[in-house]
C-alpha positions in Angstrom: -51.8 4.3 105.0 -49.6 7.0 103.2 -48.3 8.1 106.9 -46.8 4.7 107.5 -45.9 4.4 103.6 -44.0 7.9 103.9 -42.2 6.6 107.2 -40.8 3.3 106.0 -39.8 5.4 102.5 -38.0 8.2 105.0 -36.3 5.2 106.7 -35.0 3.3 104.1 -33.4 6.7 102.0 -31.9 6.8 105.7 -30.3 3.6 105.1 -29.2 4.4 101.7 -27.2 7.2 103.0 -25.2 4.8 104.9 -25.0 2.6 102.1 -20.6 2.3 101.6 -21.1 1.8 98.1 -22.3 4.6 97.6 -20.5 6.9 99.9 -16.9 4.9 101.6 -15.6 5.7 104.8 -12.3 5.2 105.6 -12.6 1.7 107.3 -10.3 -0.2 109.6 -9.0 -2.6 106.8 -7.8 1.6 104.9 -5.9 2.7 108.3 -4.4 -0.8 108.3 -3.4 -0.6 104.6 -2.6 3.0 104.6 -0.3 2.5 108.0 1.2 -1.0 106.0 2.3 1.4 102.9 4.4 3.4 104.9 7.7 3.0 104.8 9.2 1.5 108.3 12.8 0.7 109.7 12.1 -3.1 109.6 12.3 -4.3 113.2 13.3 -8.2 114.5 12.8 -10.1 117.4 16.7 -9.1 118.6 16.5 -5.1 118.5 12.5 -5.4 119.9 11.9 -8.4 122.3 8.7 -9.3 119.7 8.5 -11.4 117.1 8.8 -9.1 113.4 5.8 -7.8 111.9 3.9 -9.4 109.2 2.1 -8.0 106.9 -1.7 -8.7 107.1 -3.5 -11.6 104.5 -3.6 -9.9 101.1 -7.7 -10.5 101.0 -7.8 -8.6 104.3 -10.1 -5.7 103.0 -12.6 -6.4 100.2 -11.4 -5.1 96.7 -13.7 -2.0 97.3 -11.4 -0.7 100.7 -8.8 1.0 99.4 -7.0 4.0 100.7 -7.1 5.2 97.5 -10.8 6.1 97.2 -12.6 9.5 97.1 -14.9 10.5 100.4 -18.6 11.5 99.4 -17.7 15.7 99.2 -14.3 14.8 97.0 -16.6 12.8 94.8 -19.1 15.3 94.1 -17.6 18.0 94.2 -15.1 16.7 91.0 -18.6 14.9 89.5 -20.1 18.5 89.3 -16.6 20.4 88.2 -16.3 17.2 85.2 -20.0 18.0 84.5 -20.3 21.6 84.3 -16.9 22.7 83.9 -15.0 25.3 85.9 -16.8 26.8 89.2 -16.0 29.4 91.6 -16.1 28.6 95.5 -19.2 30.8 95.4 -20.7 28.9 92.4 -20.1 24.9 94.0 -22.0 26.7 97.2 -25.0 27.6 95.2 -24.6 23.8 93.4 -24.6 22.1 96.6 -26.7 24.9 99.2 -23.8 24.7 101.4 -22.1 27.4 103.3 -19.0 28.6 101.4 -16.8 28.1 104.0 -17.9 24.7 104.0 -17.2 24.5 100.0 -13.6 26.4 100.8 -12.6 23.3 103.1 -13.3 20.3 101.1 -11.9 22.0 97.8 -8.8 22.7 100.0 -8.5 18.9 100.4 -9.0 18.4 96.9 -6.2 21.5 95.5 -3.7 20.0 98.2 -4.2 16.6 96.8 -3.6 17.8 93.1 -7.3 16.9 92.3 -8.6 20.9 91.4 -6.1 23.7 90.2 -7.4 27.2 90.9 -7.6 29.3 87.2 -8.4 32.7 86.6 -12.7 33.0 85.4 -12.3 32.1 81.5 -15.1 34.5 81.0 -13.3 37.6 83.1 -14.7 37.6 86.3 -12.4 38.6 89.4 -12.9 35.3 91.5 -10.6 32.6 90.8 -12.3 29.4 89.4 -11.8 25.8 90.2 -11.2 23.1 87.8 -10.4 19.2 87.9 -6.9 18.2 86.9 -6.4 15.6 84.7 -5.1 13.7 87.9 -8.6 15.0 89.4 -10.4 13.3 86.4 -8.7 10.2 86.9 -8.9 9.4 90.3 -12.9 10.1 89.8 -12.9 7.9 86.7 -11.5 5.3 89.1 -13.7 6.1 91.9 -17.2 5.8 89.5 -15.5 2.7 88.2 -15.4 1.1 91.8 -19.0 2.6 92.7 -20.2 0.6 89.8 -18.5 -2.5 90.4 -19.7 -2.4 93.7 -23.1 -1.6 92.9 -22.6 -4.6 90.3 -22.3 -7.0 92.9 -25.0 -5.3 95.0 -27.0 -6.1 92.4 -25.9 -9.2 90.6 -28.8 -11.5 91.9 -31.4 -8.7 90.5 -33.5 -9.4 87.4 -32.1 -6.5 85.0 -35.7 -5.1 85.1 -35.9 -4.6 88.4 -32.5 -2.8 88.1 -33.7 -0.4 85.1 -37.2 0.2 87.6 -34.6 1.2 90.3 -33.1 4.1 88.0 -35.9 5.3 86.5 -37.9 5.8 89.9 -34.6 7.1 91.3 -33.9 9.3 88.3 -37.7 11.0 88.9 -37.2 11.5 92.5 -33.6 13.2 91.9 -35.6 15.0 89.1 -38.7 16.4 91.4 -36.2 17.1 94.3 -34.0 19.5 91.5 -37.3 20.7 90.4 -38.4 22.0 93.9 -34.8 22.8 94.8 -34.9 25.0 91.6 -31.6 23.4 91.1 -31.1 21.0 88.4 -27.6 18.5 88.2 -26.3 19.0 85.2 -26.4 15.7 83.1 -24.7 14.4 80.1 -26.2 15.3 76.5 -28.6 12.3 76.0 -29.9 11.7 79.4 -33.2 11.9 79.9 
């Protein structure tokens, strides 16, 4: 009994993995929009032999597929640096149990996009920390906003106590796994 009980639980944490609410891919509907937002010589029918583009139905991509939103790393990556404050490459590595090269590449992403600025340690160490810009803070502000919205909808037809049931058996697994991980996430004053 606990075998099979253990397999379908394995499965569907497998399936929340995938879930795009909770960690968006670039989709079709983003390369579309992204490619429509660039700037173009406009072209007609005359100087091409083809009819002029249009540009695709507003609705095309649901209000959640944007090019605009944060990958899973990006996202918590600035979660933890919002949380805990400034980090060094070394530190995040530790947070995450990730190979600091690993850590060195997405945080690239993140300083060439304006997200993270590199400081000196505020306490005096010699590595150079990593902190969220205030563009960083609110790109992620927007990006927890649409997670939520979406999750909203995902939810919507849920009694709201099956909802709070959800988060507090999620909040104890996250908790245990911490707890054997020896690595707690570091959460807001007041949470339990």
């Amino acid at each position: 009994m606990l075998d099979r009980r253990l397999e379908r639980l394995e499965r569907e944490l497998m399936l929340v993995a995938r879930c795009s609410v909770l960690t968006p891919r670039e989709r079709k509907c983003q390369a579309t929009e992204a490619h429509e937002a660039e700037p173009r010589k406009p072209s007609t029918k005359a100087d091409t032999g083809k009819e002029a583009h249009t540009a695709p139905p507003a609705n095309l991509g649901a209000e959640s597929c944007t090019p605009t939103r944060l990958d899973r790393s990006g996202y918590l990556l600035l979660s933890r640096l919002d949380v805990e404050g400034a980090m060094s490459i070394g530190q995040l590595a530790d947070a995450f149990q990730l190979d600091v090269s690993t850590v060195n590449r997405q945080t690239g992403a993140l300083l060439r996009a304006g997200l993270v600025e590199r400081i000196a340690d505020p306490d005096g160490g010699l590595a150079r920390k990593l902190r969220i810009t205030p563009q960083g803070a609110d790109r992620m502000a927007a990006e927890r906003t649409c997670r939520q919205t979406d999750l909203s909808r995902l939810l919507e037809s849920w009694p709201s106590e099956d909802v709070a049931r959800l988060e507090d058996v999620l909040t104890r697994f996250n908790r245990e796994v911490e707890r054997q991980d020896g690595r707690a996430w570091p959460r807001e004053t007041g949470e339990a």
